[in-house]
gemmi code that builds the backbone of each chain (N, CA, C; Angstrom):
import gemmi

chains = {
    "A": [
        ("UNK", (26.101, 91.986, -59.562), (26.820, 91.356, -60.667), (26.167, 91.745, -61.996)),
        ("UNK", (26.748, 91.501, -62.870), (26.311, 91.694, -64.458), (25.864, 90.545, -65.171)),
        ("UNK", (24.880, 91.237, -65.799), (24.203, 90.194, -66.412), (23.764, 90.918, -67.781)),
        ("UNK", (23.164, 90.014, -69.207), (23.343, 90.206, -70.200), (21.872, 89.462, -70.658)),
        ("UNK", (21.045, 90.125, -71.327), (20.350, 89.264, -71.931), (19.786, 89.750, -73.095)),
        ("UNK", (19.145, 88.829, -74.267), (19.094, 89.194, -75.263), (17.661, 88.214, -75.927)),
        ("UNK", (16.931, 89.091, -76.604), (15.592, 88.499, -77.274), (15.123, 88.869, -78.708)),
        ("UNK", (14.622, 88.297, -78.902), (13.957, 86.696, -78.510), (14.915, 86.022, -78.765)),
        ("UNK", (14.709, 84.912, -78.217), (15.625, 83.767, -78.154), (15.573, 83.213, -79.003)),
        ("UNK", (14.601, 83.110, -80.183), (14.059, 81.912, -81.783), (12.966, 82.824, -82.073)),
        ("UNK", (13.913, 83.142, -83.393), (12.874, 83.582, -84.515), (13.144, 83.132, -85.999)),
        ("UNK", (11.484, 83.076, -86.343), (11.840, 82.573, -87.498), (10.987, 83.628, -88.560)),
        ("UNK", (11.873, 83.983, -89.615), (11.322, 84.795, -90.248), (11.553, 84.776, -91.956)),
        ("UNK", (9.968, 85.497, -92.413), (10.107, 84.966, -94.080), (11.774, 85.825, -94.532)),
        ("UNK", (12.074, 85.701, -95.639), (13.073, 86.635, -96.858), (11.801, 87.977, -96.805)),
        ("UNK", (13.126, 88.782, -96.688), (12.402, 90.089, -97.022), (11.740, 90.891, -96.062)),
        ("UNK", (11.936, 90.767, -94.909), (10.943, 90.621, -93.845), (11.944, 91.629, -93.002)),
        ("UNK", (11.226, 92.988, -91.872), (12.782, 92.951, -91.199), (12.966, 92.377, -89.975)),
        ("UNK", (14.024, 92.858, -89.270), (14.608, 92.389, -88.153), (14.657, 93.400, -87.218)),
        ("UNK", (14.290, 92.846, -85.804), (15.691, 93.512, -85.230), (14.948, 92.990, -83.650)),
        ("UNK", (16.439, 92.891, -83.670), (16.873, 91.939, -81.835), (17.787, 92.966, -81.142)),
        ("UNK", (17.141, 92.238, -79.967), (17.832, 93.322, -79.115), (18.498, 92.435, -77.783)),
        ("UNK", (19.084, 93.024, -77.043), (20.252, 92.995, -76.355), (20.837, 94.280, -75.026)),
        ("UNK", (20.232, 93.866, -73.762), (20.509, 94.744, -72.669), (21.368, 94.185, -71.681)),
        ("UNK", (22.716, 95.249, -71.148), (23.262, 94.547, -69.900), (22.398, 95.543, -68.725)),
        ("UNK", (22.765, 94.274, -67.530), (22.724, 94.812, -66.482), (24.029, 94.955, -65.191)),
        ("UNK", (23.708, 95.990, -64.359), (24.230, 96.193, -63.536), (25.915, 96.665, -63.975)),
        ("UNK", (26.211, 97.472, -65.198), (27.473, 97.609, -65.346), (26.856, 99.659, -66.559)),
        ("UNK", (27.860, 100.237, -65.793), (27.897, 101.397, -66.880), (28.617, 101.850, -67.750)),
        ("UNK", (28.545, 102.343, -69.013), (28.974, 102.315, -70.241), (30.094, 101.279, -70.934)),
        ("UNK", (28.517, 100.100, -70.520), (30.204, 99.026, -71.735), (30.408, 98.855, -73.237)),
        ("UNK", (31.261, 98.292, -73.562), (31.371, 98.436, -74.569), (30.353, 96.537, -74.976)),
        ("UNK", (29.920, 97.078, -76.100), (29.149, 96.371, -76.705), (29.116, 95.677, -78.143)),
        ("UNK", (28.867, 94.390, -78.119), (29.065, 94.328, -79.598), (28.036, 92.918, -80.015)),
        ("UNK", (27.948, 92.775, -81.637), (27.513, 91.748, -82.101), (28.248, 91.001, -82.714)),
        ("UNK", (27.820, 89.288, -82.708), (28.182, 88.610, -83.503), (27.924, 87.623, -84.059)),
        ("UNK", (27.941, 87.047, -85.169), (27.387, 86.440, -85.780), (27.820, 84.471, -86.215)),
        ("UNK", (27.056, 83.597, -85.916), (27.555, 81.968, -85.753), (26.759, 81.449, -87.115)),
        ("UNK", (27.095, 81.188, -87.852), (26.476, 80.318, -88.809), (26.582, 79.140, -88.354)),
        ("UNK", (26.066, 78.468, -88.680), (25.970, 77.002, -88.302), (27.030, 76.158, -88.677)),
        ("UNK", (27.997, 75.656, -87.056), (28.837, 74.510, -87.328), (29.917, 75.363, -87.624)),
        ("UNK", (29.717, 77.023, -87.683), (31.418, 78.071, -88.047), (31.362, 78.704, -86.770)),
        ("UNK", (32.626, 79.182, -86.864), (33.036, 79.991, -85.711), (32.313, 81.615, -86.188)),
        ("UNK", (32.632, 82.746, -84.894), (32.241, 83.801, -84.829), (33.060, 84.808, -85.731)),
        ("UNK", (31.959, 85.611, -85.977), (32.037, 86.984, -86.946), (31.819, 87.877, -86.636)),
        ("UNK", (32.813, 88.981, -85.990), (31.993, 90.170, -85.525), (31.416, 90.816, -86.462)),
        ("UNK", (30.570, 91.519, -86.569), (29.453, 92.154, -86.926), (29.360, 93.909, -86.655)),
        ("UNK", (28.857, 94.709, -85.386), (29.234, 96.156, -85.006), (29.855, 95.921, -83.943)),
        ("UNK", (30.368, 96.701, -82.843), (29.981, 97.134, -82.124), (30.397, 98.588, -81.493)),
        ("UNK", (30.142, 98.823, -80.347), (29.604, 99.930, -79.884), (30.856, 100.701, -78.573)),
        ("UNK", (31.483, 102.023, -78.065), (32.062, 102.327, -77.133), (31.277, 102.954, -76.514)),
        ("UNK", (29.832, 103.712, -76.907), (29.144, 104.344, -76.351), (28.161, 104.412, -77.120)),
        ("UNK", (26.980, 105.710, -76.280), (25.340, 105.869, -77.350), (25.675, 106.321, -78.336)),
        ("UNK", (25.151, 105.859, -79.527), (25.542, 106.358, -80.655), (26.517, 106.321, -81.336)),
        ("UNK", (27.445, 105.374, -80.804), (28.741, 105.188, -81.287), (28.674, 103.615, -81.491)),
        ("UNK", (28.949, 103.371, -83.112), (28.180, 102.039, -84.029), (29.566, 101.626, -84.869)),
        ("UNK", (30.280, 101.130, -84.952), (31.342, 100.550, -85.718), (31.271, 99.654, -86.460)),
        ("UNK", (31.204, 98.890, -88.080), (30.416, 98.104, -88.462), (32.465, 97.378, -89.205)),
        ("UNK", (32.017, 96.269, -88.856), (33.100, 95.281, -89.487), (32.675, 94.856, -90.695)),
        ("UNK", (31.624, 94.081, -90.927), (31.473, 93.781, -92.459), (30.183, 94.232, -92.773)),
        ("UNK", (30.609, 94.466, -94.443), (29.419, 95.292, -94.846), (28.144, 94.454, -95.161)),
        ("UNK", (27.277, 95.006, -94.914), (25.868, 93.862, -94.909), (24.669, 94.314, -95.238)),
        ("UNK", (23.814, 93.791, -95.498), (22.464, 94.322, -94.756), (21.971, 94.664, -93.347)),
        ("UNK", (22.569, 94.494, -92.881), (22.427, 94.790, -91.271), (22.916, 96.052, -90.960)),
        ("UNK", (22.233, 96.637, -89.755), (22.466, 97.762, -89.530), (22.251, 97.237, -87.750)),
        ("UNK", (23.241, 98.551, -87.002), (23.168, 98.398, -85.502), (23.062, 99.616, -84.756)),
        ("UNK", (22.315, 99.683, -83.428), (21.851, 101.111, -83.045), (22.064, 101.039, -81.384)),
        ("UNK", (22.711, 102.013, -80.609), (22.716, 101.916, -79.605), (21.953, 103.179, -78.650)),
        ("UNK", (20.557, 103.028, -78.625), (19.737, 104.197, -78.286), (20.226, 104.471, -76.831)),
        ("UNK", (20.821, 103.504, -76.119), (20.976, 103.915, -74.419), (22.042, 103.360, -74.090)),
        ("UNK", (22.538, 103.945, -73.088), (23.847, 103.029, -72.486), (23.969, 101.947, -72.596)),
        ("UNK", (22.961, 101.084, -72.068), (23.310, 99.777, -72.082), (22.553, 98.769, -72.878)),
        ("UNK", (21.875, 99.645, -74.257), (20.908, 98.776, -75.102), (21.541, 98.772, -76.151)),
        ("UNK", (21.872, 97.466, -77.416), (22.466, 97.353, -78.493), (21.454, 96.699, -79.291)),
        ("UNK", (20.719, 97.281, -80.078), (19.781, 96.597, -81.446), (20.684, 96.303, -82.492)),
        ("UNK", (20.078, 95.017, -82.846), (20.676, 95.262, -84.526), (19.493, 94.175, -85.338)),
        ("UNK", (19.532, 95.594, -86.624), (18.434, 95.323, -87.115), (18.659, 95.061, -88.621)),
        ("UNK", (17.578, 95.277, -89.457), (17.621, 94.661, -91.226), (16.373, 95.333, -91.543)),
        ("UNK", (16.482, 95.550, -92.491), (15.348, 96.162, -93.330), (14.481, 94.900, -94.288)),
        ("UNK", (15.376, 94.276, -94.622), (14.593, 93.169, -95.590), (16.008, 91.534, -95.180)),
        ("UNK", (15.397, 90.704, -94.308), (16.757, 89.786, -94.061), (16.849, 88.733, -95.294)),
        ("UNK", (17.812, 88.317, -95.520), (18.219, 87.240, -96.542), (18.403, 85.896, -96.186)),
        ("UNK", (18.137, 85.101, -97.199), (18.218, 83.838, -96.406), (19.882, 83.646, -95.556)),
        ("UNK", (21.313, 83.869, -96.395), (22.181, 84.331, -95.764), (22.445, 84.352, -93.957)),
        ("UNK", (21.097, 85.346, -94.134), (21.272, 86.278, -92.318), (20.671, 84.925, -91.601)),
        ("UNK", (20.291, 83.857, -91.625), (20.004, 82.408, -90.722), (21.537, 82.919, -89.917)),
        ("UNK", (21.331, 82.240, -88.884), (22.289, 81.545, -87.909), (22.209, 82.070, -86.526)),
        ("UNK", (22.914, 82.074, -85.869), (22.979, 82.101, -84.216), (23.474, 83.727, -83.753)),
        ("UNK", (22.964, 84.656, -83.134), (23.193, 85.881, -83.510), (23.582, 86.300, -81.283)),
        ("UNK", (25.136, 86.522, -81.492), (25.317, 86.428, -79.721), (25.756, 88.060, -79.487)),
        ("UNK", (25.043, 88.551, -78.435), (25.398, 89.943, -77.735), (26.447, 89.636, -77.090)),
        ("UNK", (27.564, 90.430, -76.961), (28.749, 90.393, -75.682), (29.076, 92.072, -75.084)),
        ("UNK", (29.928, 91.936, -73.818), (29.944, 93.277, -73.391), (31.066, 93.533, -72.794)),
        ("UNK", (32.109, 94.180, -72.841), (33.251, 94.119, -71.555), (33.106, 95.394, -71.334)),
        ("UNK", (34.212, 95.564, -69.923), (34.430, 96.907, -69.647), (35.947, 97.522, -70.009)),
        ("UNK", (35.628, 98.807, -70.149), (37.214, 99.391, -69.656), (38.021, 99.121, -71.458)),
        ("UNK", (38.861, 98.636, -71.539), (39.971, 98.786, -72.579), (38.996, 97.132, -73.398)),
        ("UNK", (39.744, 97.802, -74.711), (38.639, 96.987, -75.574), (39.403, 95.614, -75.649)),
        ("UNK", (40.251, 95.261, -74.907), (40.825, 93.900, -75.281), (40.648, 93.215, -73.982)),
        ("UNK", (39.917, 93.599, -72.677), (39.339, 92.879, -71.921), (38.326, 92.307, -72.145)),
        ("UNK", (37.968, 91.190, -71.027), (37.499, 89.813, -71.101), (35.910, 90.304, -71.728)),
        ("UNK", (35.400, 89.458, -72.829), (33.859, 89.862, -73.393), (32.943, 88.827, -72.361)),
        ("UNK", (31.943, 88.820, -72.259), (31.359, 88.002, -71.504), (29.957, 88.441, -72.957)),
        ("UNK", (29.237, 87.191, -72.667), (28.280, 86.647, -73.651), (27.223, 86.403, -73.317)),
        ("UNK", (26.072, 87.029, -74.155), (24.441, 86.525, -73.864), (24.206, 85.356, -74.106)),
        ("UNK", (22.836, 85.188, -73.820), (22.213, 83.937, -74.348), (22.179, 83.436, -75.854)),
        ("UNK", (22.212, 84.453, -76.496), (22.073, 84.416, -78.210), (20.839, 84.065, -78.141)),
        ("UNK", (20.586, 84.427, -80.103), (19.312, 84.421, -80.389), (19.480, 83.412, -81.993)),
        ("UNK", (18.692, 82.996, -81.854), (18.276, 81.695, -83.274), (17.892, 82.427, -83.991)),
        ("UNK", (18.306, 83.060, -85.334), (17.436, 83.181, -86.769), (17.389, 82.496, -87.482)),
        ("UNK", (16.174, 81.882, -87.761), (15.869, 80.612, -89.230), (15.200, 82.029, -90.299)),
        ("UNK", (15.659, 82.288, -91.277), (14.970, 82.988, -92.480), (14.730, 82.064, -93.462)),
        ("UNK", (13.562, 81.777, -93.721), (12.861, 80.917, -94.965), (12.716, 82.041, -95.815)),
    ],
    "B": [
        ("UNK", (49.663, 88.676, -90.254), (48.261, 89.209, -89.745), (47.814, 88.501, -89.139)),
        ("UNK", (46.861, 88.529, -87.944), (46.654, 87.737, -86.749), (45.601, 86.597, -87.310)),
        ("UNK", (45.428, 85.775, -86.622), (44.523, 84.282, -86.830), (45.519, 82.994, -85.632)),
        ("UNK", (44.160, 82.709, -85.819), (43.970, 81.775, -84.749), (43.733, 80.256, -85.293)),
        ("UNK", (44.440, 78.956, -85.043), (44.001, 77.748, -85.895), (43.627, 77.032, -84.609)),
        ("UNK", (42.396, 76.511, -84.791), (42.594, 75.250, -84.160), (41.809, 73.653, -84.933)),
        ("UNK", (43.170, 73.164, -85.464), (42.987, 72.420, -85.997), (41.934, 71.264, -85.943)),
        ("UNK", (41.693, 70.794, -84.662), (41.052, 69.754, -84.332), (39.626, 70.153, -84.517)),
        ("UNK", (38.999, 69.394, -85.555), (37.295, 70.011, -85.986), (36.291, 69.344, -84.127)),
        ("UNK", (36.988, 68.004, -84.833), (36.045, 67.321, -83.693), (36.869, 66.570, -82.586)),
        ("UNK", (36.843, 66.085, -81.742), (37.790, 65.140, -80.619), (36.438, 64.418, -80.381)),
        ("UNK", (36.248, 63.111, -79.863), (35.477, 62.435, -79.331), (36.062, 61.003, -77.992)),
        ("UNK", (35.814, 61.336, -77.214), (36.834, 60.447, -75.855), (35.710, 60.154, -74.685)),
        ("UNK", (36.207, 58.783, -74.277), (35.127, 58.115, -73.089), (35.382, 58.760, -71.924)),
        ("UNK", (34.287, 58.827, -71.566), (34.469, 59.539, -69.926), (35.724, 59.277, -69.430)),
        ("UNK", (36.216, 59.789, -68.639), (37.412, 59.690, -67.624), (39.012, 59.862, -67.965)),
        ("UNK", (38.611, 59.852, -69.888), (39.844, 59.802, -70.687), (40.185, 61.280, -70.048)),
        ("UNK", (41.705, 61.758, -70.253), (42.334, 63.000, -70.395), (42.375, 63.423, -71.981)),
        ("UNK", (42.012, 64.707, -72.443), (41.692, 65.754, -73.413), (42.479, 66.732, -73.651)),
        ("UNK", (43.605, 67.056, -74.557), (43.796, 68.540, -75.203), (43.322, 68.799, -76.419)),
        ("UNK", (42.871, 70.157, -75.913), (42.388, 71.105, -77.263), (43.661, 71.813, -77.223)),
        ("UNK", (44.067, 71.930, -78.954), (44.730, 72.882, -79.497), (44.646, 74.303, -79.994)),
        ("UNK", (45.669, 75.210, -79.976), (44.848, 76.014, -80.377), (46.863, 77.138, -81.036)),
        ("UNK", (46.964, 76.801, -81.813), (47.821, 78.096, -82.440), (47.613, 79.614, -82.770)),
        ("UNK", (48.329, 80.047, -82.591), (47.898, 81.872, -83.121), (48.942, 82.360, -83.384)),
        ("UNK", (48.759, 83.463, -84.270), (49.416, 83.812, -85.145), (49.879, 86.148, -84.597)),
        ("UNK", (50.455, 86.616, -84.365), (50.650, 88.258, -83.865), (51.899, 88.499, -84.014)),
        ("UNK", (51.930, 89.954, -84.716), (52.910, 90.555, -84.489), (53.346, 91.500, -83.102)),
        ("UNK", (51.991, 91.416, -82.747), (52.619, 92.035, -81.404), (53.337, 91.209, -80.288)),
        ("UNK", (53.696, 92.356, -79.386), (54.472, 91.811, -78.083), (53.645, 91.787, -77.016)),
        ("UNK", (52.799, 92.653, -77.008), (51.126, 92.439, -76.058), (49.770, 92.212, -76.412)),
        ("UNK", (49.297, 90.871, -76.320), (48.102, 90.351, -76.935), (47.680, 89.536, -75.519)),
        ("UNK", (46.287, 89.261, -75.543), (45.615, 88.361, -74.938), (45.315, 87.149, -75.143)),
        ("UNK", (45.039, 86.275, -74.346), (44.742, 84.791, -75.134), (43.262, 84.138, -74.304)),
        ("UNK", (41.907, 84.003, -74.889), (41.155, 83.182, -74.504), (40.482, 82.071, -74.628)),
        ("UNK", (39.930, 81.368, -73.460), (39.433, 80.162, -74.100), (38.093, 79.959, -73.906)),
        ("UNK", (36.946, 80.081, -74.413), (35.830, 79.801, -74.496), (34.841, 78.745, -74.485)),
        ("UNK", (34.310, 78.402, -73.779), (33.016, 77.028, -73.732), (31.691, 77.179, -74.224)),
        ("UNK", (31.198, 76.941, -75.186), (29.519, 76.767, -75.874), (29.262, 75.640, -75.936)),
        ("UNK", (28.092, 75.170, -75.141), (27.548, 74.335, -74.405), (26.579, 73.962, -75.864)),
        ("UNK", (25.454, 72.976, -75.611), (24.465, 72.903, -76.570), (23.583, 73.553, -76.453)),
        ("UNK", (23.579, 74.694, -75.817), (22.544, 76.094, -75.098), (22.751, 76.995, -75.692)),
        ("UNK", (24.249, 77.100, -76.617), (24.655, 78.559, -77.111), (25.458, 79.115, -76.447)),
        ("UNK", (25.132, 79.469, -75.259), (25.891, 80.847, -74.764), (27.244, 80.513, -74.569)),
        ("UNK", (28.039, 81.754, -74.749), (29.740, 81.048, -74.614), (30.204, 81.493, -73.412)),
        ("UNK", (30.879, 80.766, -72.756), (30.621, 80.499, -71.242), (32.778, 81.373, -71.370)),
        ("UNK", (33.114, 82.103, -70.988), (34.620, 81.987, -70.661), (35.273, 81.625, -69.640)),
        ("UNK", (36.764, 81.001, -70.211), (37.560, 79.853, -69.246), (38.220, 80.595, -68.664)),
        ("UNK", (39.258, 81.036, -69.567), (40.083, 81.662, -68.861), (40.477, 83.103, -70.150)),
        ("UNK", (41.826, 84.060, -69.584), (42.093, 84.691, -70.397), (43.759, 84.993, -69.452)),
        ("UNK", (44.923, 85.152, -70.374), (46.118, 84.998, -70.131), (46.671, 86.156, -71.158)),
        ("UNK", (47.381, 87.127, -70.411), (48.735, 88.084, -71.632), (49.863, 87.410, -71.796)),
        ("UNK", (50.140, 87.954, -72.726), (51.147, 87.391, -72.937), (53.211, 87.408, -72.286)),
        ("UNK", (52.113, 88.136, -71.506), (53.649, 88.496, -70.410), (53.638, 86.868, -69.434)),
        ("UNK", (52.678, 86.426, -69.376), (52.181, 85.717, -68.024), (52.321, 84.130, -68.680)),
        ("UNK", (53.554, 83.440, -68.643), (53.422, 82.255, -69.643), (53.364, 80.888, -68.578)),
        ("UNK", (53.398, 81.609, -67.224), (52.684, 80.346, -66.434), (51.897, 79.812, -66.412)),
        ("UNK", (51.796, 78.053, -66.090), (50.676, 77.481, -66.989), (49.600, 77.663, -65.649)),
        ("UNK", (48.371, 77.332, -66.180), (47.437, 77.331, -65.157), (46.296, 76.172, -64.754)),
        ("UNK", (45.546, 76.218, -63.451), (45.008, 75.090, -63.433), (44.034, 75.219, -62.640)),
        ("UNK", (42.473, 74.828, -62.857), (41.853, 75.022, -62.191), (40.731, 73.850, -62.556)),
        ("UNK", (40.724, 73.252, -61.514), (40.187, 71.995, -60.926), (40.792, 71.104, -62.208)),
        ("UNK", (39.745, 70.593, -63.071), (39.921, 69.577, -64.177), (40.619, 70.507, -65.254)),
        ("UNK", (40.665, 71.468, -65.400), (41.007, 72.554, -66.401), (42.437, 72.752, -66.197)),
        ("UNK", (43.362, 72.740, -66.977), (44.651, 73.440, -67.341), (45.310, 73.937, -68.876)),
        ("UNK", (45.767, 74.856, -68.616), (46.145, 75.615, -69.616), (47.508, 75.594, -70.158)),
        ("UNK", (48.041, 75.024, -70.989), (49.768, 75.121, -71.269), (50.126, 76.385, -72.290)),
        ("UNK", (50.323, 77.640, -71.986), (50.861, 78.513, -73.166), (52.543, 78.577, -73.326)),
        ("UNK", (52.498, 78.731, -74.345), (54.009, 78.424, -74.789), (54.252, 79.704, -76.267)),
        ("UNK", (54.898, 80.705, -75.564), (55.446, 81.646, -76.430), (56.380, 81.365, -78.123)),
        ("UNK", (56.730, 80.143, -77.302), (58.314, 79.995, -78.640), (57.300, 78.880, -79.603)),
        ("UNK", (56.436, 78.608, -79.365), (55.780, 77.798, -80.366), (54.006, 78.306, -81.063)),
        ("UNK", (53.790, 79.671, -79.794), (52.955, 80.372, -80.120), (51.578, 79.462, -80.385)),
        ("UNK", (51.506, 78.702, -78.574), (50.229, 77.698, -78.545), (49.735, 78.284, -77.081)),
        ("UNK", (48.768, 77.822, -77.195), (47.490, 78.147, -76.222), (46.755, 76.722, -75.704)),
        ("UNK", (47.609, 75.534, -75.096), (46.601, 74.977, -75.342), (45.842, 73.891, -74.347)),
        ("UNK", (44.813, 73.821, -74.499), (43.706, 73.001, -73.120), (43.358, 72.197, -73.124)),
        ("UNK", (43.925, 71.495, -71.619), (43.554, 70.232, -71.172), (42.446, 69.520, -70.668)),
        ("UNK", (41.452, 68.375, -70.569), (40.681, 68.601, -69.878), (40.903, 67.184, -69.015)),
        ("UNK", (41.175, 67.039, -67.678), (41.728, 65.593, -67.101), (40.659, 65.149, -66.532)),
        ("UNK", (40.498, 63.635, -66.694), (39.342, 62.986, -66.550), (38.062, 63.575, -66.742)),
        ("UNK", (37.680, 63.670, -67.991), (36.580, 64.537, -68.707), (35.333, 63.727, -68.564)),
        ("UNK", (34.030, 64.610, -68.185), (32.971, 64.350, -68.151), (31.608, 64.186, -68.869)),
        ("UNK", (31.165, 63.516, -69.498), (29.890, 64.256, -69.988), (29.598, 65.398, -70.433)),
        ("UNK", (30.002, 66.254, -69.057), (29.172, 67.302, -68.705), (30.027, 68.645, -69.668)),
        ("UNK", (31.338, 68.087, -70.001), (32.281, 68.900, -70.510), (32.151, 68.850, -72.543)),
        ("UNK", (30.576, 67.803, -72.709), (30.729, 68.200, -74.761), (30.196, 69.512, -75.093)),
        ("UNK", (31.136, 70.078, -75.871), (30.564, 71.125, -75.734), (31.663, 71.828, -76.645)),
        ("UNK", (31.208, 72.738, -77.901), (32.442, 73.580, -78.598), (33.380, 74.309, -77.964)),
        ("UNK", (34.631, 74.124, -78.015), (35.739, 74.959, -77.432), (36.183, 76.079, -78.616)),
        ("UNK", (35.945, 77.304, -78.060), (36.792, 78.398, -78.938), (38.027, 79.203, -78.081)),
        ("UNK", (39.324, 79.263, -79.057), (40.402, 79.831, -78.823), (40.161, 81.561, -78.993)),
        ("UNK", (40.488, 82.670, -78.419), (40.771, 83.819, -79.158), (41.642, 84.504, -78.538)),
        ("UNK", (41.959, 85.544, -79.832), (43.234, 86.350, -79.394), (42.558, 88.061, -79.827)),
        ("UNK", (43.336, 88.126, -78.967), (42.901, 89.904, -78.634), (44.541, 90.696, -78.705)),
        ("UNK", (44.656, 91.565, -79.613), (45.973, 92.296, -79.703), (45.712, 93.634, -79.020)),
        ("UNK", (46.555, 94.515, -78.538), (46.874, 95.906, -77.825), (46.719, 96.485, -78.977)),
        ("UNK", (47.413, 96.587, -80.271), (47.518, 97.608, -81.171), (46.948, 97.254, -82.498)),
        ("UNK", (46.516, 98.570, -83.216), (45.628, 98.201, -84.569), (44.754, 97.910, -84.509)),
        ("UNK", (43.799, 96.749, -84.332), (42.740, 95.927, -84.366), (42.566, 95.652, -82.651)),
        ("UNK", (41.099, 95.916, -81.844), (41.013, 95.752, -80.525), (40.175, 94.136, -80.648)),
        ("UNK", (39.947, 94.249, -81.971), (39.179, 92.687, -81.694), (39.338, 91.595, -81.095)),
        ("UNK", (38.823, 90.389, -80.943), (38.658, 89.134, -80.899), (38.736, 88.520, -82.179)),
        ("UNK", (40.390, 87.658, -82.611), (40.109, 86.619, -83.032), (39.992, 85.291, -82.818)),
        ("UNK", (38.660, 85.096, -83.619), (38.234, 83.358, -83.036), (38.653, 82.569, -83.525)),
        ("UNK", (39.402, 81.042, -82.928), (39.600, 79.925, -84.238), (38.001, 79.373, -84.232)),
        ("UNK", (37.842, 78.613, -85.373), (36.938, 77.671, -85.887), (36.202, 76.846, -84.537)),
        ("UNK", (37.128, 76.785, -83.397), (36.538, 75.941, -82.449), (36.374, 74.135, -82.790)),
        ("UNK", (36.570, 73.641, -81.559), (36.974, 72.334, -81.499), (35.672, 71.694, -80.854)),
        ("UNK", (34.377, 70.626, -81.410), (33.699, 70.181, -81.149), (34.156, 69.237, -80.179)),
        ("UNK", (33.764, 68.716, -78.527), (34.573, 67.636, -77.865), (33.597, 67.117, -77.586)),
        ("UNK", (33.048, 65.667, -77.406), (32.699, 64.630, -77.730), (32.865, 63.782, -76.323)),
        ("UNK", (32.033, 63.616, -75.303), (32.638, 62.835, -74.183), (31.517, 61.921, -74.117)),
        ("UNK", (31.882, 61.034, -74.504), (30.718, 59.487, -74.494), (31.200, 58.774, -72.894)),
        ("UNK", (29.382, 58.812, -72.669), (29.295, 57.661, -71.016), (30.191, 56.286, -71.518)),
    ],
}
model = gemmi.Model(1)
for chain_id, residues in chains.items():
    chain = gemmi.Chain(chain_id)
    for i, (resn, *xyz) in enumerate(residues, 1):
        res = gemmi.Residue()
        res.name, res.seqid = resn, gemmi.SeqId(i, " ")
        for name, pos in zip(("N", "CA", "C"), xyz):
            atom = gemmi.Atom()
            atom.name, atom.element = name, gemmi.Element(name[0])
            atom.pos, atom.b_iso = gemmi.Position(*pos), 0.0
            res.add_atom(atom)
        chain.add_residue(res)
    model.add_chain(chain)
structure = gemmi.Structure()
structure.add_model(model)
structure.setup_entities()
């Protein structure tokens, strides 16, 4: 079966500082991949994602940047994060045609002071 | 242009009560997807179900049922004799065939099940 996981689970980090979290599936080959983003108490924002290595699609423009070095690894990172970039940050992955079912990591907590 | 409402911010109901979440959407297409999502107080979003829009039979699985309805362009979930175990944010989304492959999310419906 497939499985999804993503780290660290809580971070807290100064302004200005960078980022970057990461996000691996298992047991599935070349899925499609993506990020997204929960502010607190809002619904989801996609963010990149991915059809293959090296293949990075970015929805809104940001400070953030996203990298997919291997089949099944999706970083996304920041050079300097803003207070802004706080909130709940979730990996998802489906297979096959991009409007099948996403299935979802654990997510990861960013507090930026 | 596509979007998803679901009006209800919060619901709050005593155990055993029966529950719908709402959920409207908005497509010009004739082939789109429809899902329903569970985030627990853990985060992770757990999925319910997912329905095309060819398929407007309702569905049901255990405490869970689903009513979609084309001519009013609703999506929407029941939860019968609700538990505890069921507070937890509900998100609606819609997924279209053409143009855009995304996921749109509504706002999600906070549900509230007091012992």
């Amino acid at each position: 079966s497939q499985t999804i996981h993503q780290w660290p689970a809580t971070l807290v980090q100064p302004v200005g500082s960078p980022l970057s979290l990461e996000c691996t599936v298992e047991g599935t080959s070349n899925p499609n991949l993506y990020w997204y983003r929960q502010a607190a108490g809002r619904g989801l924002q996609l963010l990149f994602y991915s059809v293959g290595i090296g293949q990075i699609s970015s929805e809104v423009p940001q400070n953030l940047s996203a990298s997919r070095p291997q089949d099944r690894q999706f970083i996304l990172s920041s050079k300097k994060l803003l207070l802004s970039d706080s909130g709940f940050y979730l990996c998802a992955w489906n297979k096959g045609l991009l409007q099948e079912t996403q299935y979802f990591g654990p997510g990861t907590r960013l507090l930026v002071l | 242009a596509q979007k998803v409402t679901q009006a209800q911010t919060e619901i709050s109901v005593v155990e055993k009560e029966d529950v719908t979440l709402d959920c409207v959407y908005e497509t010009r297409d004739t082939t789109y997807y429809l899902f329903w999502y569970k985030q627990p107080p853990s985060g992770e979003l757990v999925f319910l179900i997912r329905r095309n829009s060819f398929d407007e039979q309702n569905e049901i699985s255990g405490r869970y049922s689903w009513n979609f309805q084309k001519s009013t362009s609703s999506f929407n979930f029941t939860i019968t004799a609700s538990q505890v175990v069921d507070s937890a944010v509900y998100f609606c989304a819609l997924s279209e065939t053409s143009g855009t492959y995304k996921y749109i999310f509504g706002t999600g419906t906070r549900l509230k099940v007091l012992a």
